[in-house]
Backbone as CSV, one residue per row, in Angstrom:
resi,resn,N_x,N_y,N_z,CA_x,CA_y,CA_z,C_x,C_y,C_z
1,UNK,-11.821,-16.793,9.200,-11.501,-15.900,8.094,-10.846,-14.636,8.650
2,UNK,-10.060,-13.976,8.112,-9.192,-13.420,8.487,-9.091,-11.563,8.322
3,UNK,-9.665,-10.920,8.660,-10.090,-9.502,8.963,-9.101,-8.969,7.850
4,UNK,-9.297,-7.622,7.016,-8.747,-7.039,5.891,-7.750,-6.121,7.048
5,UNK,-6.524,-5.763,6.815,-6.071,-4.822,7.404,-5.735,-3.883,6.918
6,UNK,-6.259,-2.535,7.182,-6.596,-1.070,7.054,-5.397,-0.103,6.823
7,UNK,-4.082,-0.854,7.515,-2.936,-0.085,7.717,-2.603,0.788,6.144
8,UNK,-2.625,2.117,6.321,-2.069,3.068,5.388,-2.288,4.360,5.267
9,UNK,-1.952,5.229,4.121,-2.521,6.502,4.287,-3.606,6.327,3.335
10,UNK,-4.451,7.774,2.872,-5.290,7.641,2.501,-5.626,9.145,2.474
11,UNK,-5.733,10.208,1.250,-6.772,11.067,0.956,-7.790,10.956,0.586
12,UNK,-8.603,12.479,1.218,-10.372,12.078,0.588,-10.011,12.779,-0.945
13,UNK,-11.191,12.023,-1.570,-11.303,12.500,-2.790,-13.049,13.033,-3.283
14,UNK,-13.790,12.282,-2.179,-15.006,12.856,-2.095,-15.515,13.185,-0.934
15,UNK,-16.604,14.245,-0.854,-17.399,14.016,0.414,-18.970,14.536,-0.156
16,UNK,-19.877,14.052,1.123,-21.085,14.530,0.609,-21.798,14.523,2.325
17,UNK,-22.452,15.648,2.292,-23.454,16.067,2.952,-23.073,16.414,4.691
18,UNK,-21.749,16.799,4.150,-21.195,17.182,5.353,-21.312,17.994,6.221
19,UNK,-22.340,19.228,5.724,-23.048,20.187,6.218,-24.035,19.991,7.028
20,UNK,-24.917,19.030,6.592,-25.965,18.657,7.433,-25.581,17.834,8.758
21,UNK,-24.654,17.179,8.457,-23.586,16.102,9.630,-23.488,16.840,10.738
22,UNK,-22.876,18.331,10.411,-21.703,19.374,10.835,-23.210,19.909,12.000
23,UNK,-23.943,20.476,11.157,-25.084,20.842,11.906,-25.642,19.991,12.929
24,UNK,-26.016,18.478,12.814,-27.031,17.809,13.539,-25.794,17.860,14.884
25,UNK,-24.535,17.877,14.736,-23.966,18.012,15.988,-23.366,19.580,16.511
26,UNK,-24.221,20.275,16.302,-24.451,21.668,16.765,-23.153,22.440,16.447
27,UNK,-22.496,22.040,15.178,-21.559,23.009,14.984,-21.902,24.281,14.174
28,UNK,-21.302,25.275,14.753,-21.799,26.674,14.216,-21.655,26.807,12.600
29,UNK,-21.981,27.941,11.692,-22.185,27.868,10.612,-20.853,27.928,10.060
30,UNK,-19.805,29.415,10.731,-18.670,29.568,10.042,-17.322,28.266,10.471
31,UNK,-17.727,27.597,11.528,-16.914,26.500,10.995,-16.801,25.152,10.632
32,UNK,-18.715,24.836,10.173,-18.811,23.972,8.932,-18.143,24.410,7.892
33,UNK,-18.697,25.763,7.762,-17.911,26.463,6.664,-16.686,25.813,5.836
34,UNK,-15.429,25.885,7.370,-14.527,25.676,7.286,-13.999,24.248,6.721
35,UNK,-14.858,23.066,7.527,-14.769,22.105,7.902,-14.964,21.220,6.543
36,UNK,-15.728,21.985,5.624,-15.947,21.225,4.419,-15.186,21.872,3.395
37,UNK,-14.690,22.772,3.742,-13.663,23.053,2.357,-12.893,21.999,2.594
38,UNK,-11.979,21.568,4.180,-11.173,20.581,4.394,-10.679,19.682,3.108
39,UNK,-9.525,19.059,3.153,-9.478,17.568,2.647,-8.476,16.753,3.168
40,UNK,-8.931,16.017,4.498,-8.259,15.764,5.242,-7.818,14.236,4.431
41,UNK,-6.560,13.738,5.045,-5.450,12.776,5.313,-6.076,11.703,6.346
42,UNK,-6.085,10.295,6.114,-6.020,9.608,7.092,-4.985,8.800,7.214
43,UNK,-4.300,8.461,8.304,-3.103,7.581,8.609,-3.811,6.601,9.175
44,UNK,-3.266,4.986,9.254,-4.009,4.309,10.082,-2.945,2.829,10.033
45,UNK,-3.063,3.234,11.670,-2.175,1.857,11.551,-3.222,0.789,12.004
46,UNK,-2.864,-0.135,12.497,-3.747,-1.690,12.354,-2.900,-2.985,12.548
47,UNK,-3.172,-3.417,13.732,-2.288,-4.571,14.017,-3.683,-5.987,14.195
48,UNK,-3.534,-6.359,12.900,-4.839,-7.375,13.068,-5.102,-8.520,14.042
49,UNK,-3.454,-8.466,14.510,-3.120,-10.009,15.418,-3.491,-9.544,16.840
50,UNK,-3.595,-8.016,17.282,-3.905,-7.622,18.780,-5.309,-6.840,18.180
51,UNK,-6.139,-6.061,17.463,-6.995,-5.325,17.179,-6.630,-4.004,17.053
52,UNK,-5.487,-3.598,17.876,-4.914,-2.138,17.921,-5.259,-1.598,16.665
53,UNK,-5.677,-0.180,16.624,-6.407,0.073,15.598,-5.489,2.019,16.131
54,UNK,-4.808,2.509,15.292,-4.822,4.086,15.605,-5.387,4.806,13.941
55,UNK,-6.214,5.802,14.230,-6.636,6.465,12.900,-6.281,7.797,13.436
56,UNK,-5.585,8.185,12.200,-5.086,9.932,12.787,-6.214,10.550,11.332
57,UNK,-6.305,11.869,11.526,-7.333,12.119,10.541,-6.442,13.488,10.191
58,UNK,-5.852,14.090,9.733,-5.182,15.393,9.637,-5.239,16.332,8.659
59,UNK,-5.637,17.456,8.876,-6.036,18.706,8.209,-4.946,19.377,8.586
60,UNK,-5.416,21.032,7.875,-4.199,22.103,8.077,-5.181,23.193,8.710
61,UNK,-6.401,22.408,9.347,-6.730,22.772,10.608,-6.744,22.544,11.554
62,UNK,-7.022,21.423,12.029,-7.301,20.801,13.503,-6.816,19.125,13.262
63,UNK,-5.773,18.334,14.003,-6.084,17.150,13.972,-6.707,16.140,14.785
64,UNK,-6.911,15.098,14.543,-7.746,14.397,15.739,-7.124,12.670,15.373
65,UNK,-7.013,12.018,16.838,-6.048,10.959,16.787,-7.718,9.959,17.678
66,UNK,-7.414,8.831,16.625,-8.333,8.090,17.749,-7.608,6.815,17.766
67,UNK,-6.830,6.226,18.965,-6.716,5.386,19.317,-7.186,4.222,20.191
68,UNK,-7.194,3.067,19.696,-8.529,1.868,20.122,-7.763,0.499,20.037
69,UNK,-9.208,-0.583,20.664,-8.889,-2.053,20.312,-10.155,-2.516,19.825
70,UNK,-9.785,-3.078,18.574,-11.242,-3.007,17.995,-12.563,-4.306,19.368
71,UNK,-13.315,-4.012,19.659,-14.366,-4.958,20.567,-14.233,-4.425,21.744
72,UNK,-13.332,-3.231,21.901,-13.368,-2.832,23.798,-13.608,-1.367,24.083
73,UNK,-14.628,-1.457,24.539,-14.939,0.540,24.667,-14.108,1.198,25.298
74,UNK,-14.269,2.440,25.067,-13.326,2.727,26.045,-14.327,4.702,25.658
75,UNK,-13.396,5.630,26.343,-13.723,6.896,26.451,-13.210,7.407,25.316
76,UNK,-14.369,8.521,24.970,-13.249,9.058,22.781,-13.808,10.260,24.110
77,UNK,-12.630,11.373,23.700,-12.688,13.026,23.774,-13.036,13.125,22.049
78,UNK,-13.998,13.640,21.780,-14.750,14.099,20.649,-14.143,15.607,20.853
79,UNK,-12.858,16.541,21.792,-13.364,17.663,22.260,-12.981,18.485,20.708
80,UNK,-11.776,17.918,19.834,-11.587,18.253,18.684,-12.688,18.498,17.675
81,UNK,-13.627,17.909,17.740,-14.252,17.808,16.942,-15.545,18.599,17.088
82,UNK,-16.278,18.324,18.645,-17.456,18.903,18.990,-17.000,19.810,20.882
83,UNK,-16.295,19.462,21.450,-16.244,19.622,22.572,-17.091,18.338,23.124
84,UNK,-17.642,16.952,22.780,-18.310,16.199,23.591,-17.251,15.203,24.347
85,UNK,-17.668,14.078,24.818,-17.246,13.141,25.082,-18.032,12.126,24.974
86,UNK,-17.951,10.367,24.430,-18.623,9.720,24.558,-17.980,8.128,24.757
87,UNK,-18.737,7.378,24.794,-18.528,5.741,25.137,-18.610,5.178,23.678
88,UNK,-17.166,4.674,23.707,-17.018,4.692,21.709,-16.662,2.846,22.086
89,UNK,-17.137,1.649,20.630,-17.171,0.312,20.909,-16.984,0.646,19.497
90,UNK,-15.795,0.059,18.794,-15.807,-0.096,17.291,-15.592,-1.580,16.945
91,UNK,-16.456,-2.472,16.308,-16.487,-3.501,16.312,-16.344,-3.785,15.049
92,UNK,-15.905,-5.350,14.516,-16.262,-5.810,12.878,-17.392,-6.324,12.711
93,UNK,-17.830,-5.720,11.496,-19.509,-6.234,10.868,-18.890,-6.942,9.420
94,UNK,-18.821,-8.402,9.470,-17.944,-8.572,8.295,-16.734,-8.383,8.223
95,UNK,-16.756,-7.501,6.869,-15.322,-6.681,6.782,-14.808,-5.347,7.124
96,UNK,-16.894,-4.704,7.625,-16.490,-3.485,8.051,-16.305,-3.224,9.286
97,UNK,-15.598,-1.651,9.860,-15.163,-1.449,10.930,-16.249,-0.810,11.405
98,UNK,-17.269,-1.224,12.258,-18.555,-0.146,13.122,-18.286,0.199,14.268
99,UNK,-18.422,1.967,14.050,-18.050,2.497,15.850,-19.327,2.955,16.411
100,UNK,-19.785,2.828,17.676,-20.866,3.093,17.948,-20.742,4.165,19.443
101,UNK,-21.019,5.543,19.189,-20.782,6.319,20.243,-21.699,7.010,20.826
102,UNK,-21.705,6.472,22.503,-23.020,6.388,22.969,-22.778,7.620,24.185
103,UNK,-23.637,8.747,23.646,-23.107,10.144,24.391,-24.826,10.875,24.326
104,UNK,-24.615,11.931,24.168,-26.205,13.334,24.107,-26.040,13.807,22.893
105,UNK,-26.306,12.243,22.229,-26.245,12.854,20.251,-26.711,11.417,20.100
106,UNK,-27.734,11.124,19.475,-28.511,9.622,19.633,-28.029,9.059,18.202
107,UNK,-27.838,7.787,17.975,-27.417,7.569,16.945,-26.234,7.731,16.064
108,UNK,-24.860,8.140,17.119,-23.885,8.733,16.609,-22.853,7.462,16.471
109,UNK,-22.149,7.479,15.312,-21.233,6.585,15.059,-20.631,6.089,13.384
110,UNK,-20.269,5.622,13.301,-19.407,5.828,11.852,-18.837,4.573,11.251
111,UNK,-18.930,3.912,10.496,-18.510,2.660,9.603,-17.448,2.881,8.533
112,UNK,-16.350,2.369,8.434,-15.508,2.359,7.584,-15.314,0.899,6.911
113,UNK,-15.253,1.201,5.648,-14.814,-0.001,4.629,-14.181,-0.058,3.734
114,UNK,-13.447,-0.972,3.238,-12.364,-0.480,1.811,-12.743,-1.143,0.707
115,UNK,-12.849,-1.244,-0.390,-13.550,-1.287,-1.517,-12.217,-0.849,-2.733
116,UNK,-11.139,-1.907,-2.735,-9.808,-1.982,-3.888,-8.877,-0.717,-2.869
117,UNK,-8.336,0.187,-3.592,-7.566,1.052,-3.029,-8.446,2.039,-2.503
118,UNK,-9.666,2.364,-2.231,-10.554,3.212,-1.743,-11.002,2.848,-0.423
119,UNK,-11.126,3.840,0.824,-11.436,3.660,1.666,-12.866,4.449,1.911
120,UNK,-14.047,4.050,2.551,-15.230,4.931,2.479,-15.196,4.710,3.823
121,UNK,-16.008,6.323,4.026,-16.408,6.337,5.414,-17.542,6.993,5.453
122,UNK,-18.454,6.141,6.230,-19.909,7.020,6.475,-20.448,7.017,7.869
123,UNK,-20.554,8.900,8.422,-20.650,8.802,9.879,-22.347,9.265,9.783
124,UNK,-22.727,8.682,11.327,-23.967,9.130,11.266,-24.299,9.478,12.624
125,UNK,-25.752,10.906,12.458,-26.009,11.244,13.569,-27.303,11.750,13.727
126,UNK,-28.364,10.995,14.834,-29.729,11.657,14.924,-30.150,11.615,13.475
127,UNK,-30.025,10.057,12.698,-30.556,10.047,11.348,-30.018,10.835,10.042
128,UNK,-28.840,11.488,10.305,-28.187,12.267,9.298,-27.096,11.784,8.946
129,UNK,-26.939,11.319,7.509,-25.937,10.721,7.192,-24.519,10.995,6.420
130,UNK,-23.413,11.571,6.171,-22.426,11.930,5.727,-21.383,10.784,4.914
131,UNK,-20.699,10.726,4.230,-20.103,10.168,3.177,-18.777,10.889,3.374
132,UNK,-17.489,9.913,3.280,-16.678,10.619,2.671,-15.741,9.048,2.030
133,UNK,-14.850,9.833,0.803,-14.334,8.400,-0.066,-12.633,8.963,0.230
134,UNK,-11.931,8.327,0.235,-10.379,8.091,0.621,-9.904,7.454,-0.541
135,UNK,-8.569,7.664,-0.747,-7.527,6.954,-1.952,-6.760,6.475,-1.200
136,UNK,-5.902,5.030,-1.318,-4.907,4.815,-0.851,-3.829,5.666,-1.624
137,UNK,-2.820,6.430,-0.440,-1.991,7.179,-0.934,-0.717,5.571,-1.576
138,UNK,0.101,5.869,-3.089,0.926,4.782,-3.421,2.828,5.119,-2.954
């Protein structure tokens, strides 16, 4: 059976509990602050026949590019995001995409799935869970 491919853009149109997310990975107050007014853009290309997987995530603050093969770890610079670094494996569960990033933040990692023209994403960390919902841009 044959994997859904992801390739497109995509605004959020929701988020939830992004504060608490923002916190469990020790980001300071004024730029959660920031971080949740956001409404970031995702680009994503997706070549289902090699796994190549690139997700750009882009604000009109900070962007962050993660490029991968889905089943092969490799090193993520988180430094955009947290200053960390970790051992990132994004694999398929089904139809969804599970990344699992194994660093000095237990439990950190993030699942994406699409659901019609909607893309959801829910990251998690040290038991804290965050939400955010995407539109396919037409």
């Amino acid at each position: 059976m044959s994997k859904p491919n992801y390739s497109g853009t995509f605004h959020m149109v929701e988020q939830d509990n992004m504060d608490s997310y923002l916190a469990a990975l020790d980001i300071n107050f004024a730029l959660r602050k920031i971080v949740c007014l956001l409404k970031p853009t995702k680009e994503i290309t997706h070549d289902p026949a090699t796994g190549a997987m690139k997700i750009r995530t882009i604000t009109t603050f900070k962007n962050f590019i993660m490029d991968f093969i889905i089943g092969e770890e490799f090193t993520e610079d988180l430094g955009p995001v947290d200053g960390r670094t970790c051992q990132t494996t994004v694999s398929w569960e089904g139809d969804k995409l599970v990344c699992v990033q194994r660093g000095e933040k237990g439990g950190r990692g993030w699942t994406h799935w699409l659901e019609g023209d909607k893309l959801h994403l829910e990251m998690r960390v040290e038991g804290i869970v965050a939400k955010q919902v995407f539109k396919k841009a037409v």
